[in-house]
C-alpha positions as CSV (number, residue, x, y, z in Angstrom):
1,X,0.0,0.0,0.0
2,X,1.1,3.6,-0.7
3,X,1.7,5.6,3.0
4,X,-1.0,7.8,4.0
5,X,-3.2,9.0,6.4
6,X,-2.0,5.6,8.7
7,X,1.8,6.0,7.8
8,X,3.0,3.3,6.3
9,X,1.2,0.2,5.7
10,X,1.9,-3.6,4.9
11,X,-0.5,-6.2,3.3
12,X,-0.9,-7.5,6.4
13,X,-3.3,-7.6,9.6
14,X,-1.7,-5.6,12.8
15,X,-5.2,-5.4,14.6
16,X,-5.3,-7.2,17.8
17,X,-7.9,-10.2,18.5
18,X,-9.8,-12.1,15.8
19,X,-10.7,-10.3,12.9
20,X,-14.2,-8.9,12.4
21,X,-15.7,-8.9,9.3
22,X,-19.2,-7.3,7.8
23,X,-20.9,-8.6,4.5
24,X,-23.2,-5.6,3.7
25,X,-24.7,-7.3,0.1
26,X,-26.3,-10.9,-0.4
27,X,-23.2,-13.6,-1.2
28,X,-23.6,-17.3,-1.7
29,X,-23.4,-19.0,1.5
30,X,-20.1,-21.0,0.6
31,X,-18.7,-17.7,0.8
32,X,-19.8,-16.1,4.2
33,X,-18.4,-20.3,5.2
34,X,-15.0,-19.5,4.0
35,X,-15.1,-15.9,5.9
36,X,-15.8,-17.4,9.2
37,X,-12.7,-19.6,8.5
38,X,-11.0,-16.3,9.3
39,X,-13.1,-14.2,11.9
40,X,-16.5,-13.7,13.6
41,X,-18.7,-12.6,10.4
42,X,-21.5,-10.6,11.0
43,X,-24.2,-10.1,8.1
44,X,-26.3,-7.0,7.4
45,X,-27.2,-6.1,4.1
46,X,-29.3,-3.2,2.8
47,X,-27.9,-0.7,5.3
48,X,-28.9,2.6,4.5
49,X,-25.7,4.7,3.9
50,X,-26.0,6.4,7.7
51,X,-26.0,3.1,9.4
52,X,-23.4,1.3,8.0
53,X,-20.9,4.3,8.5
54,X,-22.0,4.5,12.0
55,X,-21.3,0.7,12.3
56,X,-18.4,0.4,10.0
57,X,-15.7,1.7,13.0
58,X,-15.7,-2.1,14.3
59,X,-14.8,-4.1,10.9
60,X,-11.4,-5.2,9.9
61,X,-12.7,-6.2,6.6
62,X,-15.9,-5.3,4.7
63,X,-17.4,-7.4,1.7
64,X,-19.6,-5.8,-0.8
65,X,-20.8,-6.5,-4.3
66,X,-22.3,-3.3,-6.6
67,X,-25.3,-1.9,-4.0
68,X,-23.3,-0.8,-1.6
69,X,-21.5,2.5,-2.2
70,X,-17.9,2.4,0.2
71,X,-17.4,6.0,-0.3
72,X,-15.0,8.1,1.4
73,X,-16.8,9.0,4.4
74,X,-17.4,5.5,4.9
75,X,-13.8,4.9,4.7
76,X,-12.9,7.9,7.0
77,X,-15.3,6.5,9.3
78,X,-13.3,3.3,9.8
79,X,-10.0,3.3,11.3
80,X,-9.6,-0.5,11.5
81,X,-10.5,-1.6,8.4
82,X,-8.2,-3.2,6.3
83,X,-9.3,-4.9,3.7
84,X,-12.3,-4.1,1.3
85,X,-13.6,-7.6,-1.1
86,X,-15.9,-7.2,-4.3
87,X,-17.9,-10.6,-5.0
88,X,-17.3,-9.4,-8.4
89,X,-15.2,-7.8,-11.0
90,X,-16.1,-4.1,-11.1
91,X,-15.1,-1.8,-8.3
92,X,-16.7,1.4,-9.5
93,X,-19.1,1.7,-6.1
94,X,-15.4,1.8,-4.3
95,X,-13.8,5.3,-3.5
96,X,-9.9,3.5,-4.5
97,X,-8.5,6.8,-4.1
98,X,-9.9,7.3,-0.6
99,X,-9.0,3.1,0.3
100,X,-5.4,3.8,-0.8
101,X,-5.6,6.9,1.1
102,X,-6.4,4.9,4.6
103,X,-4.3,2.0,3.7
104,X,-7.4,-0.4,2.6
105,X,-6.6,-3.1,0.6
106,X,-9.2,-3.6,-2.7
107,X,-9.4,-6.8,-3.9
108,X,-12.0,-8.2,-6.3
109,X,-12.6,-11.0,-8.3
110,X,-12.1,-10.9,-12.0
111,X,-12.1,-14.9,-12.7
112,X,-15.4,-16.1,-11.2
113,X,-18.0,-15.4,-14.2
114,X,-15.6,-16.2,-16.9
115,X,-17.1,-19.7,-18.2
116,X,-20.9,-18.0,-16.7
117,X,-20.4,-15.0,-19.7
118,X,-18.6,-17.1,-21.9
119,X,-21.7,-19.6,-22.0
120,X,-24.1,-17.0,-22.5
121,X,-22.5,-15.5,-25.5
122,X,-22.9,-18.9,-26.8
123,X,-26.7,-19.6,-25.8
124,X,-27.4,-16.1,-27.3
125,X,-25.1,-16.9,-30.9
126,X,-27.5,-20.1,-30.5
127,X,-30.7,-18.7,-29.9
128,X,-29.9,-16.4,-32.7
129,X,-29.5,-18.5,-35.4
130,X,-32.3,-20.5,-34.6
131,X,-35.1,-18.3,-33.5
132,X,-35.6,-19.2,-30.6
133,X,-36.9,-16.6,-29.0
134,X,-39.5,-15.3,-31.1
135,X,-40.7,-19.0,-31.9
136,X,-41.5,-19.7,-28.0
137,X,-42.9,-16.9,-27.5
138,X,-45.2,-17.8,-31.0
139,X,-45.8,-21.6,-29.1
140,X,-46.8,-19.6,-25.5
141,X,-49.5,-17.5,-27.5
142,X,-51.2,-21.1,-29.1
143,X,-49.4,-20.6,-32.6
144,X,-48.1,-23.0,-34.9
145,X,-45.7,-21.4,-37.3
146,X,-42.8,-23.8,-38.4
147,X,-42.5,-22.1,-41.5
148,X,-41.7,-18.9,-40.3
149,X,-38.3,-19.4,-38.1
150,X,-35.8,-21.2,-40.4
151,X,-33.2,-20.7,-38.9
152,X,-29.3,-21.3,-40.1
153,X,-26.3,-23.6,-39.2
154,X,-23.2,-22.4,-37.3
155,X,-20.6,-25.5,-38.3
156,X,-18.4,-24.1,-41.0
157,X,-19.5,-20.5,-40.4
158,X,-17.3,-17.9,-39.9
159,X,-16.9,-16.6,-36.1
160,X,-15.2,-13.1,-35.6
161,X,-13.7,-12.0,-32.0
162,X,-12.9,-8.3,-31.1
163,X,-11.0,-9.4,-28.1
164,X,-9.3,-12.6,-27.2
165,X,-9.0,-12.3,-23.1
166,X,-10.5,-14.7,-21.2
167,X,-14.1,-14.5,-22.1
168,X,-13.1,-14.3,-25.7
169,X,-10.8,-17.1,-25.5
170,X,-13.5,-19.7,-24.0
171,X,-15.8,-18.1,-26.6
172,X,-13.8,-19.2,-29.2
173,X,-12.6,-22.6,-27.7
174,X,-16.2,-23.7,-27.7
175,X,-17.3,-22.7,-30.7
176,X,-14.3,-24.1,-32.8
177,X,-14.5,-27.2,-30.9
178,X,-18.0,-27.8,-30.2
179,X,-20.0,-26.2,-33.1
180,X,-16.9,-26.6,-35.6
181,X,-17.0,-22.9,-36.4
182,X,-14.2,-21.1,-38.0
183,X,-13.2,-18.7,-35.6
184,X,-11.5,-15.2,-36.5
185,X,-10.0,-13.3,-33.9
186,X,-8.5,-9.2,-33.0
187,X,-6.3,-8.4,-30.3
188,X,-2.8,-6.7,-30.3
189,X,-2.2,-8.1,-27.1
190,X,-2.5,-11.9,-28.4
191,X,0.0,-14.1,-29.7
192,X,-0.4,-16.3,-32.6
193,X,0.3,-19.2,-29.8
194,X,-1.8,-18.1,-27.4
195,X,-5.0,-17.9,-30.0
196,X,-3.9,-21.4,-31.4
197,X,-4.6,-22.5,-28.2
198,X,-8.1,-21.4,-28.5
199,X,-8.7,-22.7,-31.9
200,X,-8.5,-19.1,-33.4
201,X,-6.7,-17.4,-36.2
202,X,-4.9,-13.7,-35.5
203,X,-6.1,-10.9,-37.9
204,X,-6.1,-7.1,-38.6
205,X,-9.3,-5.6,-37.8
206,X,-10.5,-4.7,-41.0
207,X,-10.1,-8.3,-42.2
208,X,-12.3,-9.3,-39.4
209,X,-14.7,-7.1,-40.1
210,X,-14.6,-8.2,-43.7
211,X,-14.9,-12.1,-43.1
212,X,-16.9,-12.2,-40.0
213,X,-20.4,-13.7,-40.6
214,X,-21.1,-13.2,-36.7
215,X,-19.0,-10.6,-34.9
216,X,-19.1,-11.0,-30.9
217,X,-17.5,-8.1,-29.0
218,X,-15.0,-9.1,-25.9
219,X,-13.4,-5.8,-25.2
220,X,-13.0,-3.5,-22.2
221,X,-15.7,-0.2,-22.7
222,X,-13.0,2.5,-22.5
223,X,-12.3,5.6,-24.5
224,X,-11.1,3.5,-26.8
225,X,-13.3,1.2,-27.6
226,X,-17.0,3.6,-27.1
227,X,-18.2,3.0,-30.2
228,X,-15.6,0.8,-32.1
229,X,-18.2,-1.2,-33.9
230,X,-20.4,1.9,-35.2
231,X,-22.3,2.8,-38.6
232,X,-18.8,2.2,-41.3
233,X,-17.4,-1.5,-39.3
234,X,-21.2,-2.2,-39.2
235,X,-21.4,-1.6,-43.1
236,X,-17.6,-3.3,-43.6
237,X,-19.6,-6.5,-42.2
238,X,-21.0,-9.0,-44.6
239,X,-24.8,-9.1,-46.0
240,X,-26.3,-10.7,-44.1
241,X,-24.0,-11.0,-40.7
242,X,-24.9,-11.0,-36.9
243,X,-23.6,-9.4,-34.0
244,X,-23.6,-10.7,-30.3
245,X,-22.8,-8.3,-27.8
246,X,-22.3,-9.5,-23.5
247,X,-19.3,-7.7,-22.8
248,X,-20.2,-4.0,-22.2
249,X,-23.1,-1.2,-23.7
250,X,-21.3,1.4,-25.6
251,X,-19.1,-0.8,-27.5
252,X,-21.3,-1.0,-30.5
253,X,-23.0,1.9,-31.3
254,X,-26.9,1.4,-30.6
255,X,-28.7,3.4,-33.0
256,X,-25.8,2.4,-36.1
257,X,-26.9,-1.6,-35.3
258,X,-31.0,-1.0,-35.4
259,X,-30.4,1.7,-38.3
260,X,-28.4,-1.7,-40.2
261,X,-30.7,-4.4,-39.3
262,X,-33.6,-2.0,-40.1
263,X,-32.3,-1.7,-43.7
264,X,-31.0,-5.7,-44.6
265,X,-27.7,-5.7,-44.3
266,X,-27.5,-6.8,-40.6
267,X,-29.6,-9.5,-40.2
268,X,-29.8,-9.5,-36.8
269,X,-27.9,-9.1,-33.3
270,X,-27.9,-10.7,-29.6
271,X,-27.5,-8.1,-27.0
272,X,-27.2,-8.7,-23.4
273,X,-25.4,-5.5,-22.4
274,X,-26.9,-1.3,-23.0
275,X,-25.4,1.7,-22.6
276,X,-28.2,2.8,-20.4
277,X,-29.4,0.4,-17.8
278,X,-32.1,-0.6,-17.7
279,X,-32.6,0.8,-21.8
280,X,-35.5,3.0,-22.5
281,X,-38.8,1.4,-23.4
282,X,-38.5,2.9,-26.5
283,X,-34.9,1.6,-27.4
284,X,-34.9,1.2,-30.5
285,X,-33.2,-2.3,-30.8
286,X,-36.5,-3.7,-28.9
287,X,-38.3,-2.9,-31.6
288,X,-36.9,-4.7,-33.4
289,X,-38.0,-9.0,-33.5
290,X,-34.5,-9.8,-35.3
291,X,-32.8,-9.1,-31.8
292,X,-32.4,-11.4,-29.3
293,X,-32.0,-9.3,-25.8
294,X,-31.7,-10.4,-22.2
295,X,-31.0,-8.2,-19.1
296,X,-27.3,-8.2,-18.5
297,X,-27.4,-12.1,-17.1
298,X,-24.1,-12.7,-18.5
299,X,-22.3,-13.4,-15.1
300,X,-25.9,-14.4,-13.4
301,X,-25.5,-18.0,-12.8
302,X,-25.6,-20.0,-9.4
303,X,-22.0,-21.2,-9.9
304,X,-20.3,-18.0,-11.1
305,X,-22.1,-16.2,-8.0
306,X,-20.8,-19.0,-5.6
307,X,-17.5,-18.7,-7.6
308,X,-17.1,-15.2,-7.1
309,X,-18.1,-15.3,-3.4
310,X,-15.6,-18.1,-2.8
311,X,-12.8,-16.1,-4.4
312,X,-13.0,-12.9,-2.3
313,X,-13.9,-14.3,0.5
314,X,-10.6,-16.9,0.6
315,X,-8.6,-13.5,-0.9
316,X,-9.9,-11.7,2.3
317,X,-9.0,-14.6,4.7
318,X,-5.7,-14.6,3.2
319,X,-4.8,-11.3,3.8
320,X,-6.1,-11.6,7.0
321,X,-3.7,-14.3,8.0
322,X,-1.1,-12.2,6.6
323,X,-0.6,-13.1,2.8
324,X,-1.2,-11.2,-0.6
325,X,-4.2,-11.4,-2.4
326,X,-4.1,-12.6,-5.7
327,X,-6.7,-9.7,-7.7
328,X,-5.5,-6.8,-5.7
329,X,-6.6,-3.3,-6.9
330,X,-4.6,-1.0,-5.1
331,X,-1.6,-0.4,-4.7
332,X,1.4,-2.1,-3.1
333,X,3.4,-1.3,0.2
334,X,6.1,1.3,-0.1
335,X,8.1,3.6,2.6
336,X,7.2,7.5,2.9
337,X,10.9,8.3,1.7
338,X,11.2,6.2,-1.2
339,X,7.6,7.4,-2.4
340,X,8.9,11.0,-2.4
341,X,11.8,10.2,-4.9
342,X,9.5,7.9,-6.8
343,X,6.2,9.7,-7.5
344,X,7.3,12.4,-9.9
345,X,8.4,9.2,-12.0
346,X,5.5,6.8,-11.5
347,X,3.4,9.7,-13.9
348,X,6.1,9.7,-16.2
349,X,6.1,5.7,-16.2
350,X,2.5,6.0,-17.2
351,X,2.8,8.8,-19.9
352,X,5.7,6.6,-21.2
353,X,3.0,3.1,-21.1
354,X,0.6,5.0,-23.0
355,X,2.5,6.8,-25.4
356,X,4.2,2.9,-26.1
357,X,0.6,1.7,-26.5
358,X,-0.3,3.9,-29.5
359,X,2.9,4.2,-31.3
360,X,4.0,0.1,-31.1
361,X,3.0,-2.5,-33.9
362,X,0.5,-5.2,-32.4
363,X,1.5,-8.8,-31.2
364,X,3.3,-7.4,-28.4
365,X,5.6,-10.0,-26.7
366,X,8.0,-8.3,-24.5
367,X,8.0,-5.1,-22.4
368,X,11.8,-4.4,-20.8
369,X,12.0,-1.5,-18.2
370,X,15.5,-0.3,-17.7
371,X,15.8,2.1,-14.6
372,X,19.5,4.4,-14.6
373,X,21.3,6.6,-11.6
374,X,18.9,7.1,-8.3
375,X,16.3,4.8,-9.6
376,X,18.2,2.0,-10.1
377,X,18.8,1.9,-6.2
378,X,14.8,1.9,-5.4
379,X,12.5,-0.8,-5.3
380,X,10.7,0.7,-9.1
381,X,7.7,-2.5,-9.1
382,X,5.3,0.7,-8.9
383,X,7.1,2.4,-11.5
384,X,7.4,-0.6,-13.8
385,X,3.8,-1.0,-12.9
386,X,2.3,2.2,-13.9
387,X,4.1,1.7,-17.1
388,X,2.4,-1.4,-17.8
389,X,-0.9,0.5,-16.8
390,X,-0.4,2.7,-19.7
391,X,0.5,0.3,-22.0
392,X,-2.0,-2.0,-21.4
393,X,-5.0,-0.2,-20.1
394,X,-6.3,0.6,-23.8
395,X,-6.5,-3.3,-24.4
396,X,-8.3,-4.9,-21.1
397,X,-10.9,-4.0,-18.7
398,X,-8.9,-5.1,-15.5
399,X,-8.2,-2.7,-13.4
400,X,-3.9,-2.7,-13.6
401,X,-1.6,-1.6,-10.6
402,X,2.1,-2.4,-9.4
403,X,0.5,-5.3,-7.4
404,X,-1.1,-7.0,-10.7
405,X,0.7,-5.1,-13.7
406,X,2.7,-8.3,-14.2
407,X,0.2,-11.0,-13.7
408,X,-2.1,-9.2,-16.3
409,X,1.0,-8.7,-18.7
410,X,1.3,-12.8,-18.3
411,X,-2.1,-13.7,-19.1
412,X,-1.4,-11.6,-22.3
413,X,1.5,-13.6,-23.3
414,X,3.8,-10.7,-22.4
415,X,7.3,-11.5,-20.8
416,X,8.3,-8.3,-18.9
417,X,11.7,-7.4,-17.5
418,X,13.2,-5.3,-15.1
419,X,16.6,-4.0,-15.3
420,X,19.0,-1.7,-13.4
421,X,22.1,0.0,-15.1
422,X,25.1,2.2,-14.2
423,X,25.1,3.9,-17.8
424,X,23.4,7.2,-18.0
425,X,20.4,7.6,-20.6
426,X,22.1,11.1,-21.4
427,X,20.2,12.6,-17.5
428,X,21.8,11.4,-14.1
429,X,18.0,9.6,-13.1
430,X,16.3,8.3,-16.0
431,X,14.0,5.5,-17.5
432,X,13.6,3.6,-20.7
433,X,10.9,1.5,-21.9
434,X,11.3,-0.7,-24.6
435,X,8.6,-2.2,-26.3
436,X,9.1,-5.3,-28.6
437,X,6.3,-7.1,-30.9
438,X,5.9,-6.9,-34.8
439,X,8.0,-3.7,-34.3
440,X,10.6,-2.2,-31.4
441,X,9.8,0.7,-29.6
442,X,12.3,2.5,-27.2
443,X,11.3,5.2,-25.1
444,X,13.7,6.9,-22.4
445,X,12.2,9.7,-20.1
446,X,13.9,11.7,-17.3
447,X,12.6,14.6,-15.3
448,X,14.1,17.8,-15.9
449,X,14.2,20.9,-13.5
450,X,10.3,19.1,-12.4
451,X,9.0,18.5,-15.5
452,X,8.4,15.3,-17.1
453,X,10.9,14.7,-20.9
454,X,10.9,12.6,-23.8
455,X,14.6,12.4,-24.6
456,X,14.5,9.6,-26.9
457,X,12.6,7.8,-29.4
458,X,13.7,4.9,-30.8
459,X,17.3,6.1,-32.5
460,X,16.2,9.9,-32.3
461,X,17.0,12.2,-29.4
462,X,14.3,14.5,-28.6
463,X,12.9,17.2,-26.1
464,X,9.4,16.1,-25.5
465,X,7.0,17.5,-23.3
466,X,4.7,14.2,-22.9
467,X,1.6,15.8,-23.0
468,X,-1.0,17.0,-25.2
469,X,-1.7,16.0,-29.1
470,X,0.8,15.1,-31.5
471,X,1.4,13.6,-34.8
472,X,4.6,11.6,-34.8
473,X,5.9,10.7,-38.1
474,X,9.0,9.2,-40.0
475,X,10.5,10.9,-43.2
476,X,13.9,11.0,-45.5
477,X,15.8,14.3,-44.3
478,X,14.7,16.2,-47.3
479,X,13.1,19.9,-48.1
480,X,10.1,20.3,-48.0
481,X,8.3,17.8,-45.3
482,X,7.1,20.1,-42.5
483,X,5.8,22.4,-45.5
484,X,3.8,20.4,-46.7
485,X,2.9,18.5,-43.6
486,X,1.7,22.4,-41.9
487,X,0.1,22.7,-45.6
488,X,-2.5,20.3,-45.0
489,X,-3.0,20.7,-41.3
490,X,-4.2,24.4,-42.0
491,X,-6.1,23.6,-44.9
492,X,-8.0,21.5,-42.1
493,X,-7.6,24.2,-39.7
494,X,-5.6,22.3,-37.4
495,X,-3.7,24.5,-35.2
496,X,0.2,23.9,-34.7
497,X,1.6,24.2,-31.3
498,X,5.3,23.2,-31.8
499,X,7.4,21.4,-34.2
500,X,10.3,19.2,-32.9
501,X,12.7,17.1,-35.6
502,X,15.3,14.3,-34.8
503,X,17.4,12.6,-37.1
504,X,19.8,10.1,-37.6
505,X,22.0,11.7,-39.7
506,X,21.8,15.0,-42.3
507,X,20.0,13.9,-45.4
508,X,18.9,10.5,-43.7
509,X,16.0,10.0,-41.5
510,X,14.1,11.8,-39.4
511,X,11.4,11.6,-36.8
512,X,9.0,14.7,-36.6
513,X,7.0,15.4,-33.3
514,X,4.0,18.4,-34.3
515,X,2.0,19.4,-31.6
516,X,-1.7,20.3,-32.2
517,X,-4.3,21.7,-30.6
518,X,-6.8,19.9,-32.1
519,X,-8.2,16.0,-32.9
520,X,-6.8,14.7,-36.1
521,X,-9.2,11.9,-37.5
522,X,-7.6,9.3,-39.5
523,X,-8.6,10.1,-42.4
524,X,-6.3,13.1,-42.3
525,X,-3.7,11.5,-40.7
526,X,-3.7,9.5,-44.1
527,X,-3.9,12.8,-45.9
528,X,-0.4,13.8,-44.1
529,X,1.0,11.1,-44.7
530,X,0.5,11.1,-48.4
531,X,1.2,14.8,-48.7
532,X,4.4,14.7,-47.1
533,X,5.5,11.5,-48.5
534,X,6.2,10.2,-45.4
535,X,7.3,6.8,-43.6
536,X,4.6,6.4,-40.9
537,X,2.7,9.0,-39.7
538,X,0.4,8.1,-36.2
539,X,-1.6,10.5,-34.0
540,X,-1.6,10.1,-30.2
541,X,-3.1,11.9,-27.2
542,X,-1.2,11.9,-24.0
């Protein structure tokens, strides 16, 4: 845990006497069995705000799932609590500034409903194809209308993935073995090997969008991903295609999917998840009878509930007795004095991640932290960690910090490596990140008189202020390239902030840094590119 309002504190119990614990929401009862393993368990749920922060005071540890709100006062309001468990995955009704803050542990648990949501994507791709919905609900009102729900095979079809993490991965093991589907697959965080394993083929987005003749969504809803699958992927799709949707609402834009299946060329979806909850009466996809919907059951079976209950409530007994949870969300012990020379670095670390994220090819395979002068003295696991939260918080929906960074990087078929060196990267206390997949990436960052710098990219020393919008391209050293580069940018009215150029040599190649002050879509990012001839052009936001 980071030091703070209780000093410093360790993933361990200091309390006196047998822990107390309080389950404030319904968990299964294998659960509440496991938790009296480690303490006298007392059970209240539904406790109005009020009286659970006047009760809270005498709990060690506190297990909620999403109705109860642990907000700050009710964290204030509790000076032996050390320990908070989710029976779940989402921690969103959990203050984890305010827990780190008081030195409470977070812990959820991520693993429980995989095979529950993985299932239901299946039953709804099933149910889909075969009507099943609309022709019980023809039986239940005394009709007899065989003719009218033909439905269509799955063997041999063509299955695409956006996302291969866990959910996607049982997704696609079951329907390449089971119902003999061919089975399509994106993620840049996924090895070849790793979707072999699952029966799945590796391919660019736009070829998945172009062979998939049903597209299920497994991605994280981030800024990101809000509306990945809108109106043009929706049209890139083939005649005729369906779309299952049980990860998040917001991933596939709502209106774009009834507009499609309204005109013929979707021919219909399966949607579990909305981006309002519960959805309007008047949604428009429940309008329509070639969509299959359900309310958010995904993770709502007996066994993922007991599952999930098991897991935090073993996690809580754990770190009860001392040890370390295995889905921590916070963050992970470190004295007062080595925080101080850390923190202007752990931004920096994350700046550096994120920047990594958007500029590296896909397939990434190996992430290599190299830590010079001060820092190589210091324990840098948070460092390392939030660079791994930047790099890999674009690509998954769990919540990354130094305690889990590399256990998430794992499960993604990463390999990441910590190193300490004598050799200065050109500043006295500095930090490289390199980046390896279908293309190297090196960073190095330093702070400089207490601002974060970029001082290298790849071969190219630079002065970069890691913040704000910028294109970053590679050229040939020749006349002419930021001409016509700022040429098309104010012909879009795309204001220029500040140029910076590196290069390897004079008349050989360069990297160019432009700062704007505006979004550049893709489109013109293509038009750059063309216009100034150059090598790669990408835009990023940091």
């Amino acid at each position: 845990m980071i030091a703070g309002e209780k000093g410093a504190t360790q993933l361990t119990l200091d309390a006196p006497g047998p822990a107390r614990i309080l389950v404030a929401d319904p968990i299964a009862e294998d659960g509440i069995a496991r938790l009296r393993d480690a303490g006298r368990v007392d059970v209240a749920t539904g406790l109005p705000a009020e009286e659970l922060i006047a009760r809270i005071a005498e709990y060690d540890a506190l297990v909620v799932r999403s109705e109860t709100k642990v907000t700050a006062d009710l964290l204030a309001a509790a000076p032996r609590l050390r320990v908070v468990g989710r029976a779940g995955v989402g921690v969103d009704n959990i203050d984890l500034d305010a827990a780190t803050r008081h030195g409470v542990l977070v812990l959820n648990a991520p693993a429980g409903n995989t095979i529950a949501a993985a299932e239901h994507a299946i039953a709804m791709l099933l149910a889909l194809a075969r009507n099943v919905p609309a022709a019980d609900a023809s039986m239940h009102a005394g009709r007899w209308e065989r003719a009218r729900f033909m439905g269509t095979e799955l063997r041999e079809k063509t299955l695409g993935l956006l996302g291969l993490g866990k959910i996607g991965f049982e997704v696609a093991r079951i329907a390449s073995q089971g119902l003999q589907m061919r089975v399509i697959a994106h993620d840049p965080l996924v090895t070849p090997e790793r979707a072999e394993q699952a029966g799945a083929e590796l391919v660019g987005l736009d070829d998945l969008l172009a062979r998939a003749e049903v597209l299920s969504v497994h991605v994280p809803l981030n800024d990101t991903t809000r509306g990945i699958i809108g109106a043009e992927q929706l049209r890139a799709l083939p005649q005729g295609a369906r779309l299952i949707n049980v990860a998040r609402g917001g991933i596939i834009d709502e209106a774009a999917l009834a507009a499609a299946i309204g005109d013929g060329h979707i021919a219909g979806a399966a949607v579990d998840v909305f981006e309002q909850e519960p959805p309007p009466t008047d949604h428009p996809l429940l309008q329509l009878p070639q969509v299959v919907v359900t309310p958010h059951l995904g993770a709502s079976t007996r066994e993922a509930q007991v599952s999930v209950a098991y897991d935090v409530a073993d996690q809580i007994a754990t770190v009860l007795a001392g040890g370390a949870a295995r889905y921590a969300v916070n963050a992970p012990t470190i004295l007062p004095e080595e925080l101080a020379l850390l923190r202007p670095y752990l931004q920096l670390a994350y700046t550096m991640g994120s920047m990594a994220s958007q500029l590296a090819g896909e397939k990434l395979r190996r992430v290599r932290c190299t830590y010079a002068g001060e820092l190589a003295d210091l324990d840098t696991i948070m460092v390392t960690g939030e660079a791994l939260r930047g790099l890999l918080s674009r690509f998954t929906e769990t919540r990354i910090n130094p305690i889990n960074a590399k256990t998430v990087a794992r499960t993604h078929g990463l390999d990441v490596e910590e190193r300490r060196t004598t050799r200065s990267f050109e500043f006295a206390n500095s930090m490289a990140l390199e980046v390896m997949g279908s293309e190297r990436l090196l960073l190095v960052g330093t702070q400089f008189e207490g601002e974060a710098r970029i001082t290298r990219i790849n071969d190219y020393r630079v002065n970069m202020q890691p913040i704000g919008r910028y294109l970053i391209g590679t050229n040939q050293d020749r006349p002419g390239v930021i001409a016509a580069v700022s040429r098309v940018l104010a012909d879009h009215d795309i204001n220029i902030a500040g140029i910076e150029l590196g290069r390897d040599a004079p008349r050989g190649r360069a990297l160019m840094l432009v700062q704007v002050d505006e979004p550049v879509s893709a489109e013109l990012v293509r038009a750059i590119r063309e216009a100034g001839q150059l090598e790669s052009l990408r835009a990023i936001v940091l």
